[in-house]
C-alpha positions in Angstrom: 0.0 0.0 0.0 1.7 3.4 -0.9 2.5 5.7 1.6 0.1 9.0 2.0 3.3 11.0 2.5 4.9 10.4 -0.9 4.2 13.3 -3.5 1.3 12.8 -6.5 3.0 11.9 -9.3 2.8 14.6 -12.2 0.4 14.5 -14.9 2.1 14.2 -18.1 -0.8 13.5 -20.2 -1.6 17.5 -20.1 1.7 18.4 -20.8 2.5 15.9 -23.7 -0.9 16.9 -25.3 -0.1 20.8 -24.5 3.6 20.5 -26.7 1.9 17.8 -29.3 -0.5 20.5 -30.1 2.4 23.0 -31.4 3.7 20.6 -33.9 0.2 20.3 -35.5 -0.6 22.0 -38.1 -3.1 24.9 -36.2 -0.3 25.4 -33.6 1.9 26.1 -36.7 -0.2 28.4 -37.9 -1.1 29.9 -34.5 2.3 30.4 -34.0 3.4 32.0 -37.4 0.4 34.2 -37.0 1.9 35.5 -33.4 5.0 35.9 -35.2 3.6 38.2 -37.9 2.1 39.7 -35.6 4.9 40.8 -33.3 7.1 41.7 -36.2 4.6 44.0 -37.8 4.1 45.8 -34.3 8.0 46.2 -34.2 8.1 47.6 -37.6 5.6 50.2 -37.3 6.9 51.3 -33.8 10.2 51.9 -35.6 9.0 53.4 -38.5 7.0 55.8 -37.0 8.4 56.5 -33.5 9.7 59.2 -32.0 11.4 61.7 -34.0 14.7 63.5 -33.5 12.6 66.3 -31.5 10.8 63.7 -29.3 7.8 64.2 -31.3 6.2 61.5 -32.7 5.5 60.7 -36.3 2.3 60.1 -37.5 1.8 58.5 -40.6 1.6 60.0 -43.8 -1.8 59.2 -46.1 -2.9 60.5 -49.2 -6.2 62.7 -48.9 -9.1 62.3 -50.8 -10.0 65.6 -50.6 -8.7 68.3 -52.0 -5.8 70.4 -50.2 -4.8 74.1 -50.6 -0.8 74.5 -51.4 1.3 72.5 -48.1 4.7 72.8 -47.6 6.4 69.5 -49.0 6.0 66.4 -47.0 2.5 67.1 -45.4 -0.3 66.4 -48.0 1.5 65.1 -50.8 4.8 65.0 -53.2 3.6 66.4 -56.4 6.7 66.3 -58.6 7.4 69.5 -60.5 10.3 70.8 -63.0 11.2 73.6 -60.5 12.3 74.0 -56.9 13.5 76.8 -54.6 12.3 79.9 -55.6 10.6 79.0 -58.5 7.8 77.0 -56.2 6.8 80.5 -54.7 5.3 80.4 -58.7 2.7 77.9 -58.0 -1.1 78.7 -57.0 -2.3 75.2 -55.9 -1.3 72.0 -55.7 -2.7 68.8 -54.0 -4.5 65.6 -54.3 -7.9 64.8 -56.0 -9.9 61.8 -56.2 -12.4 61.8 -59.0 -15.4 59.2 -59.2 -16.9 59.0 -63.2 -19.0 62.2 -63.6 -17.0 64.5 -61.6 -15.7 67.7 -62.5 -12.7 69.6 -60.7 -11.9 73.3 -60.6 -7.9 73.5 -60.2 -7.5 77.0 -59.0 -9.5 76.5 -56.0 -8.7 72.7 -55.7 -12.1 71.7 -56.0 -14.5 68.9 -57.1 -17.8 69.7 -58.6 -19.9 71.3 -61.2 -19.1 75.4 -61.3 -18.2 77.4 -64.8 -14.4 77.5 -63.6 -14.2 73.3 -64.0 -10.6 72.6 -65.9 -11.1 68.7 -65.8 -13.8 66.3 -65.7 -13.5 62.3 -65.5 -15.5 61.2 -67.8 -18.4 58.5 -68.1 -16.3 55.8 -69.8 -15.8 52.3 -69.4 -12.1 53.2 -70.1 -11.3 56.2 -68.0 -11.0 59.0 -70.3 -10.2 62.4 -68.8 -11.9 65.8 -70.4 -11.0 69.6 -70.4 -13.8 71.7 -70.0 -15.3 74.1 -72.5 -12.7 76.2 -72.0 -9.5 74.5 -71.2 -7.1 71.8 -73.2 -5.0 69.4 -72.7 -1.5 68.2 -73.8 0.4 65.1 -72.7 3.7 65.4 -71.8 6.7 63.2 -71.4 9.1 64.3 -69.3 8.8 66.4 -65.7 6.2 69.3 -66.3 7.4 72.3 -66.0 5.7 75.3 -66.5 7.9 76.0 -69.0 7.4 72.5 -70.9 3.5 72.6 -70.6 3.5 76.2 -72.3 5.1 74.4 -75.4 3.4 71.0 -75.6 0.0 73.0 -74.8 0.9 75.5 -77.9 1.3 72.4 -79.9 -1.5 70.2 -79.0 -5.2 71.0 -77.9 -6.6 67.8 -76.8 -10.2 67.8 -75.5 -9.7 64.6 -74.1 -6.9 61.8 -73.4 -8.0 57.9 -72.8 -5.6 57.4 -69.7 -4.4 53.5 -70.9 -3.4 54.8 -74.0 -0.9 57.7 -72.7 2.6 56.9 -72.8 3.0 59.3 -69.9 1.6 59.8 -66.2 1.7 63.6 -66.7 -1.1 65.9 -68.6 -1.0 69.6 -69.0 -3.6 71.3 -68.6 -4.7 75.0 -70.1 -7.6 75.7 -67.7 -10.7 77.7 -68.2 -9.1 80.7 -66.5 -5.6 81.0 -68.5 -3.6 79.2 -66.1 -0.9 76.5 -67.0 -1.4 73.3 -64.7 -0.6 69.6 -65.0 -2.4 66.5 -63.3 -0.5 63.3 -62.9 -2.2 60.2 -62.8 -1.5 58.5 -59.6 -4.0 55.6 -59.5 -6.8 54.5 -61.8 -10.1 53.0 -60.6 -9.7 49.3 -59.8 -10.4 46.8 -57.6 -11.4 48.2 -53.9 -11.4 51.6 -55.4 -14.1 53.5 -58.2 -11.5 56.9 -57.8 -9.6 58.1 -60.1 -6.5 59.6 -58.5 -4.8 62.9 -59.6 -1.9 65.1 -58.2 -1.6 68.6 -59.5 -0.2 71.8 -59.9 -1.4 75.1 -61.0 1.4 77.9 -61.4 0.3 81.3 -61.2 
């Protein structure tokens, strides 16, 4: 008869079926998830912590509306032929995200129907951007310039361009009020997404 002061002998059975569950196949995945997980909390902690000025970073996203003229680095990186104290030559620039009907006014950066629209994305099945009455448009196919739209839009005066079948991302624009501008095409409607997206500049 065993002795009521010897110690219980430990249960293995929970511990053999707790480790044989980690070699199956859902603790494998369980643990790859966790994984993931940790690594992509550890990334974004780095990428956007704290600053040089013990500030912290927030992260950077692309507005759907559109902005008024930022400083570089806060709405978005519209790329332009001129820097320094050229850029104190532009009027507006800034996002905009178009659905199929809607019309945009560039000098005051915004979307709808007003007799000072320069651009309109059209109706298509195959996105087609239009000037307005009053305004043109010439591709271009190297970095817009105010300069280089003034020549390509005294060459050309398109009243539309079928976005697939540019050769370039970049479109001047001569807008209904005499202004040079360009859009670039950032994205074009897709899956997750009915917007066409435009950057642009107007120069004064």
């Amino acid at each position: 008869m065993p002795s009521s002061d010897e110690p219980p002998e430990p249960n293995t059975s929970s511990k053999s079926g707790f480790l044989a569950f980690w070699i199956t196949l859902p603790g494998v995945l369980t643990g790859a998830a966790a994984l993931i997980t940790a690594i992509v909390g550890l990334a974004t902690f780095l990428h956007f912590g704290e600053d040089t000025n013990g500030t912290s970073s927030p992260p950077q996203t692309l507005a759907s509306a559109p902005s008024s003229t930022t400083a570089p680095g806060t709405t978005s990186s519209v790329e332009t032929g001129s820097s320094g104290p050229q850029a104190a030559g532009i009027m507006k620039t800034g996002p905009l995200a178009l659905r199929r009907g809607d019309e945009a006014d560039l000098e005051h950066g915004q979307v709808g129907s007003a007799p000072e629209d320069d651009i309109m994305f059209g109706p298509e099945s195959t996105p087609t951007l239009h000037a307005s009455a009053n305004a043109f448009l010439a591709p271009i196919e190297t970095l817009p310039s105010k300069r280089g739209c003034e020549r390509v839009l005294s060459d050309r005066r398109d009243p539309s361009e079928v976005i697939p079948n540019l050769s370039t991302r970049w479109v001047c624009v001569s807008t209904s009020e005499g202004h040079v501008a360009f859009v670039k095409i950032v994205r074009l409607p897709g899956v997750g997404s009915a917007q066409l997206t435009l950057e642009y500049v107007v120069w004064q």
